[in-house]
Backbone as JSON, one array per atom type, in Angstrom:
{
  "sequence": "XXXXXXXXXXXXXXXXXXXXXXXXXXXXXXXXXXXXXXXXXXXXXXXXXXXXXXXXXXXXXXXXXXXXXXXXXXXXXXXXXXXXXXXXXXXXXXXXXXXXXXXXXXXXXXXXXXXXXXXXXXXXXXXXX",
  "N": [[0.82, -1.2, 0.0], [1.99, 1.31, 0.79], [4.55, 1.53, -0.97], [2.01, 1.59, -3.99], [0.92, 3.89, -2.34], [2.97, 6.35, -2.98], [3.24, 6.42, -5.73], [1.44, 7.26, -6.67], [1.35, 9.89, -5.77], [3.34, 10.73, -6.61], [2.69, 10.86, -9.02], [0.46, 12.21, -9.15], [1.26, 15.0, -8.11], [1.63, 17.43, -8.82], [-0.65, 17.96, -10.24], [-2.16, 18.38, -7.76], [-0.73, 20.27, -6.58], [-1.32, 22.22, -8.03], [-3.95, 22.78, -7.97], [-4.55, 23.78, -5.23], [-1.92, 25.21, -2.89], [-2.01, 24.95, -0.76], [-3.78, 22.45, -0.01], [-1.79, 20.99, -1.62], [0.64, 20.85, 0.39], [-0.8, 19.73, 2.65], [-1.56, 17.16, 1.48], [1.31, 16.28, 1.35], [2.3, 16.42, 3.89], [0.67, 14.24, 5.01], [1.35, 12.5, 4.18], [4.14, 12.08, 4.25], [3.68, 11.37, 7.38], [2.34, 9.05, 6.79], [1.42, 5.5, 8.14], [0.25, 3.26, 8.78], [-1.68, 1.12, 6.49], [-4.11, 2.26, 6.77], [-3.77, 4.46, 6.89], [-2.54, 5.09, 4.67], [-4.71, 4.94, 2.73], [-6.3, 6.83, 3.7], [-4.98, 9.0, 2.15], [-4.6, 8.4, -0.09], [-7.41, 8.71, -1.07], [-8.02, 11.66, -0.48], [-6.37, 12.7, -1.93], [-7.43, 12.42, -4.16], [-10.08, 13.23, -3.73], [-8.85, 16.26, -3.85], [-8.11, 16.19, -6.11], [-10.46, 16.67, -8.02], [-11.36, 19.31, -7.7], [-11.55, 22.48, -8.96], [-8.9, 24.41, -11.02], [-6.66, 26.47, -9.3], [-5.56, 29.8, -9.97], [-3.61, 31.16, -8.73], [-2.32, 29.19, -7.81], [-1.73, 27.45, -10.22], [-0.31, 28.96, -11.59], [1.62, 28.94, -10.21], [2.61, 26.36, -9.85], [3.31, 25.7, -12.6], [5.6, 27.55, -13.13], [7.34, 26.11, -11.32], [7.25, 23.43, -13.17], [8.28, 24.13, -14.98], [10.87, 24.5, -14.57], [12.01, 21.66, -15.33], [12.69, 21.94, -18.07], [13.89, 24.74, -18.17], [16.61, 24.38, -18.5], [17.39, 23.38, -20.76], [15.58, 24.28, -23.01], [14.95, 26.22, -26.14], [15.6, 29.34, -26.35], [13.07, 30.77, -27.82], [11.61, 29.13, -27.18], [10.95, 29.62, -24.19], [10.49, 31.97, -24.3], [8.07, 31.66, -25.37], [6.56, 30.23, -23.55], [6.63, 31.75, -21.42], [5.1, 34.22, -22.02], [2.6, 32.8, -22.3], [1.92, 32.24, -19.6], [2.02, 34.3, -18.27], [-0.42, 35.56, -20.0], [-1.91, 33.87, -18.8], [-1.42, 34.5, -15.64], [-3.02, 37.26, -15.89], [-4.96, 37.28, -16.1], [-8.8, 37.32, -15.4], [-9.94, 35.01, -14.44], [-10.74, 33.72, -11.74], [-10.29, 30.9, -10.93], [-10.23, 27.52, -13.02], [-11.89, 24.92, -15.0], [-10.41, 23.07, -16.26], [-6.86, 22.87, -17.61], [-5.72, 25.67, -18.73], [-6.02, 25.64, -22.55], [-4.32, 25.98, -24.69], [-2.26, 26.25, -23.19], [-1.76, 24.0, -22.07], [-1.64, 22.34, -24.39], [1.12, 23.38, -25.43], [2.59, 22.8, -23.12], [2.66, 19.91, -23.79], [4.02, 19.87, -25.4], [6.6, 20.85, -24.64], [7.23, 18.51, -23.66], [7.51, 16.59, -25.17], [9.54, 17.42, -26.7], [11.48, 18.19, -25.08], [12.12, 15.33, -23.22], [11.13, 14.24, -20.18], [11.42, 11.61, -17.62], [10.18, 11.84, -15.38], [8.52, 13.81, -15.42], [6.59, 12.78, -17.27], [5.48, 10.85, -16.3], [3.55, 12.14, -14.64], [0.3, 13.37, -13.93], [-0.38, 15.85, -14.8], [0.44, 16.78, -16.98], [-1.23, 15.86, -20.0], [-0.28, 13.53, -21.78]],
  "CA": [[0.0, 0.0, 0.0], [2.72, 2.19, 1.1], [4.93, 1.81, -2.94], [1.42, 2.1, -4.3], [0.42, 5.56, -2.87], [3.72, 6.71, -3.08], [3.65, 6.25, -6.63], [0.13, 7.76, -6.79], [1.38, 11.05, -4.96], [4.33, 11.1, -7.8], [2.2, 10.99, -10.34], [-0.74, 13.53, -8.77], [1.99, 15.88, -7.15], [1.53, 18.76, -9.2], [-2.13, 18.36, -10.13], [-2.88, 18.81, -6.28], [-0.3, 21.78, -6.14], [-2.24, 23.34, -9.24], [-5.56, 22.93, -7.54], [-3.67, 24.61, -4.24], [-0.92, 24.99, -2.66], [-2.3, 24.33, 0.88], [-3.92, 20.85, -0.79], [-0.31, 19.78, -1.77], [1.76, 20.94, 1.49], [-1.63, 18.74, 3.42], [-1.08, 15.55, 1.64], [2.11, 16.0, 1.59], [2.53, 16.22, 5.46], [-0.02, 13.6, 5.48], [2.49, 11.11, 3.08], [5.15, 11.83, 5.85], [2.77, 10.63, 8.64], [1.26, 7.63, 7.26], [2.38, 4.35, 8.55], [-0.62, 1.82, 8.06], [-2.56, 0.94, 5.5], [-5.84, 3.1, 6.61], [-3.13, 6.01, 6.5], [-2.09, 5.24, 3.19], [-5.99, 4.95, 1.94], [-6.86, 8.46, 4.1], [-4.03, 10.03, 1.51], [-5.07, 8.15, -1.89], [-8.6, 9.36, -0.65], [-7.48, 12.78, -0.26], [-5.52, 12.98, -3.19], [-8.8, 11.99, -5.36], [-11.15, 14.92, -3.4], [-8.25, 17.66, -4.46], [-8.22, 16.5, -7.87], [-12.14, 16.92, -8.33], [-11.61, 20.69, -7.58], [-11.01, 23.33, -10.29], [-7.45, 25.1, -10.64], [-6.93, 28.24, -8.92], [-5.24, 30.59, -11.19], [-2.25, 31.61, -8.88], [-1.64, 28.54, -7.76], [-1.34, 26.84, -11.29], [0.9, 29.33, -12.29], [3.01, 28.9, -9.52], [2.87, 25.4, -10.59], [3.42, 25.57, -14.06], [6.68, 27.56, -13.12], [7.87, 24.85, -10.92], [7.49, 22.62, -13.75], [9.25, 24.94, -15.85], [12.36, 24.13, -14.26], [12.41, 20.78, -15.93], [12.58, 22.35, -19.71], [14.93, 25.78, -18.57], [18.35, 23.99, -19.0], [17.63, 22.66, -22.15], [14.63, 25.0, -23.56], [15.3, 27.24, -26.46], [14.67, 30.93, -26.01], [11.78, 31.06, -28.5], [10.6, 28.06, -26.9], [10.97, 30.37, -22.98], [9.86, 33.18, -24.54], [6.15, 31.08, -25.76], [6.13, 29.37, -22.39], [5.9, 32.72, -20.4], [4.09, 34.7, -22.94], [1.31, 31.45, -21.67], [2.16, 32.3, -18.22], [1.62, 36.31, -18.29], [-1.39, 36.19, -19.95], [-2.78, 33.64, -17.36], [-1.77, 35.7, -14.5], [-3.2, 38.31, -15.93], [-6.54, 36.23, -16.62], [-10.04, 37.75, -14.44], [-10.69, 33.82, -13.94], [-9.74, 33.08, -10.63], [-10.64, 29.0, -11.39], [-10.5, 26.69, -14.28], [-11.88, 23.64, -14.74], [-9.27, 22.8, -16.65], [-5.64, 23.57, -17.54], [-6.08, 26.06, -20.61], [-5.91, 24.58, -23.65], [-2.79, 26.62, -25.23], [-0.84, 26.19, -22.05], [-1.56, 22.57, -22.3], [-0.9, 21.75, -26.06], [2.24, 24.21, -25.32], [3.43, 21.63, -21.98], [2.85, 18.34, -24.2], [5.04, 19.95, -26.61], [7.8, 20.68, -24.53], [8.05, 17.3, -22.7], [7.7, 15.71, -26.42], [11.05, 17.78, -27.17], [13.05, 17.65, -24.38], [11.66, 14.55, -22.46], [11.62, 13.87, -18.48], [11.05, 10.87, -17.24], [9.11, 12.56, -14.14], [7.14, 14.47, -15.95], [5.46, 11.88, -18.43], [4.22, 9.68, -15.42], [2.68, 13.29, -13.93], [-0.95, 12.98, -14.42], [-0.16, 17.8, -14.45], [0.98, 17.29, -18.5], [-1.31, 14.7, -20.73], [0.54, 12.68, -22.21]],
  "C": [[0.86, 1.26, 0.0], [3.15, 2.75, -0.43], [3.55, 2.24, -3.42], [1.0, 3.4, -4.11], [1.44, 6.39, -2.57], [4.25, 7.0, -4.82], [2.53, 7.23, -6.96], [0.32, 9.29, -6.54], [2.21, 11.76, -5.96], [4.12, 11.95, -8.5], [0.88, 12.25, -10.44], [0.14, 14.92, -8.26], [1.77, 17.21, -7.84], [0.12, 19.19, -9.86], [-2.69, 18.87, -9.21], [-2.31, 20.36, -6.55], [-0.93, 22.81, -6.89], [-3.64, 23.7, -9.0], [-5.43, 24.09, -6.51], [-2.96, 24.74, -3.57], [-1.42, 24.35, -1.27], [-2.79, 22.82, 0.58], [-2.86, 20.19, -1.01], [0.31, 19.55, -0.51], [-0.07, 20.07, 2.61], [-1.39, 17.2, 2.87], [0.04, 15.3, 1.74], [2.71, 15.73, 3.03], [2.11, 14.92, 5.62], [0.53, 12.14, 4.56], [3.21, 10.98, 4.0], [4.41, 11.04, 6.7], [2.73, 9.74, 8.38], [2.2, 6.9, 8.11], [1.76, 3.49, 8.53], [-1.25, 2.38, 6.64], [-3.68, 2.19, 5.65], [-5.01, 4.28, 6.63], [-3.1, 6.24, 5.38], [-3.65, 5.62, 2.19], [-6.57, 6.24, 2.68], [-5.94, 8.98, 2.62], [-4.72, 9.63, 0.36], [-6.62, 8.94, -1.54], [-8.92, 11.09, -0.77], [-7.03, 13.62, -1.11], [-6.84, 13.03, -4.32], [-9.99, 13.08, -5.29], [-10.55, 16.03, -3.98], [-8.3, 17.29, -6.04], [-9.59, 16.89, -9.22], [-12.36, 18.72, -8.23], [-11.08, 21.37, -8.86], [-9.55, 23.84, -9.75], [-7.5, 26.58, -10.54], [-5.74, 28.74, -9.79], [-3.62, 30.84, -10.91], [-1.56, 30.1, -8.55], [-0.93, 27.22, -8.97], [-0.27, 27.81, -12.09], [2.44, 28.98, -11.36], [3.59, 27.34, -9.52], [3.78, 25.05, -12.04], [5.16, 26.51, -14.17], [7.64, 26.65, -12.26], [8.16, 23.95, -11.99], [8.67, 23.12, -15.12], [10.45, 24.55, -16.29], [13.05, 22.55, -14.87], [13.31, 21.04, -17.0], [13.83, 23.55, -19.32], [16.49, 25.3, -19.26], [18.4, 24.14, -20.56], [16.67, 23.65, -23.26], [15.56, 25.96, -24.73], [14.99, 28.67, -26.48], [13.47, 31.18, -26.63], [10.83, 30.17, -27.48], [10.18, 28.9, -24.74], [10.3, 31.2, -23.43], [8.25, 32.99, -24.49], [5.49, 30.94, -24.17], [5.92, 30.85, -21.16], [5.14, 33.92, -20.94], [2.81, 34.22, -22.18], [1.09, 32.72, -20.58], [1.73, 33.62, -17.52], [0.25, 36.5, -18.37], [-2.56, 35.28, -18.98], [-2.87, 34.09, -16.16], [-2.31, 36.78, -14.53], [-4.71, 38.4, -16.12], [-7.3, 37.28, -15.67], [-10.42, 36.45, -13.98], [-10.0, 33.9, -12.93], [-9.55, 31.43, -10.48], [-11.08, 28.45, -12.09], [-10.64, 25.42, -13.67], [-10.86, 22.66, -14.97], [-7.96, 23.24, -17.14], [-5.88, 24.39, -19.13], [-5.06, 25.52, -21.71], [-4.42, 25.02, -24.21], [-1.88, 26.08, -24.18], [-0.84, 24.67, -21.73], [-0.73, 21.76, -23.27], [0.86, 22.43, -25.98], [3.2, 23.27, -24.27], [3.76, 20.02, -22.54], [4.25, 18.73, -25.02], [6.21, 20.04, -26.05], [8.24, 19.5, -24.22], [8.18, 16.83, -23.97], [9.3, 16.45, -27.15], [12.38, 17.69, -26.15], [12.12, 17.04, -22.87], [12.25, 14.6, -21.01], [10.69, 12.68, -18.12], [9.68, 11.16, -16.03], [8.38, 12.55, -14.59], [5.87, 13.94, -16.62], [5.12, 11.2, -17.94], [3.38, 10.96, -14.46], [1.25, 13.38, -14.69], [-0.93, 14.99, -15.12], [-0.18, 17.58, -15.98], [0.32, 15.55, -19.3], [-0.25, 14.62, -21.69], [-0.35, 12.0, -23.7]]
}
């Protein structure tokens, strides 16, 4: 149970943080803690309620530059330049919560991991695949 929602937390870790930050830094405390089984199934539990919520606006950006950091090394400047272009005009959005991750800044995240791949990233539920 433990490998399983340890793998689960991996792979959700930046969907939660995109929903909110207080949602990630709670399961995450609450990953530290477990230690049985009914711990481990409070967290997968937990993990499944934050992902049912919409994404708040600052905290998906402050996401989406976290993930950033995968792509800077290797990114080319046009390709930095697009990716906070995105990023600007979603902070600059009136939505305060999407249901989903907007569509440009989506098709724009598949594209980078499809150019300069991360293992991480392509089992992160945050960037379809």
């Amino acid at each position: 149970m433990k490998k399983e929602t340890e793998q689960l937390w991996a792979s959700e870790k930046y969907t939660v943080m995109a929903k909110g930050y207080n949602f990630y830094k709670e399961v995450q405390g609450q990953m530290r803690d477990a230690q049985s089984d009914s711990d481990y199934e409070k967290v997968k539990l937990l993990i499944a309620e934050y992902k049912e919520k919409p994404f708040e606006r600052r905290a998906l950006c402050n996401t989406l530059e976290h993930v950033w950091g995968y792509f800077k090394k290797s990114a080319e400047e046009v390709d930095k330049q697009h990716f906070f272009s995105l990023l600007t005009t979603l902070r600059e959005s009136d939505e305060e919560y999407y249901d989903e991750m907007p569509y440009e800044m989506d098709l724009f995240l598949q594209y980078l991991l499809q150019k300069y791949p991360s293992d991480y990233l392509s089992r992160s539920t945050f960037i379809k695949n």
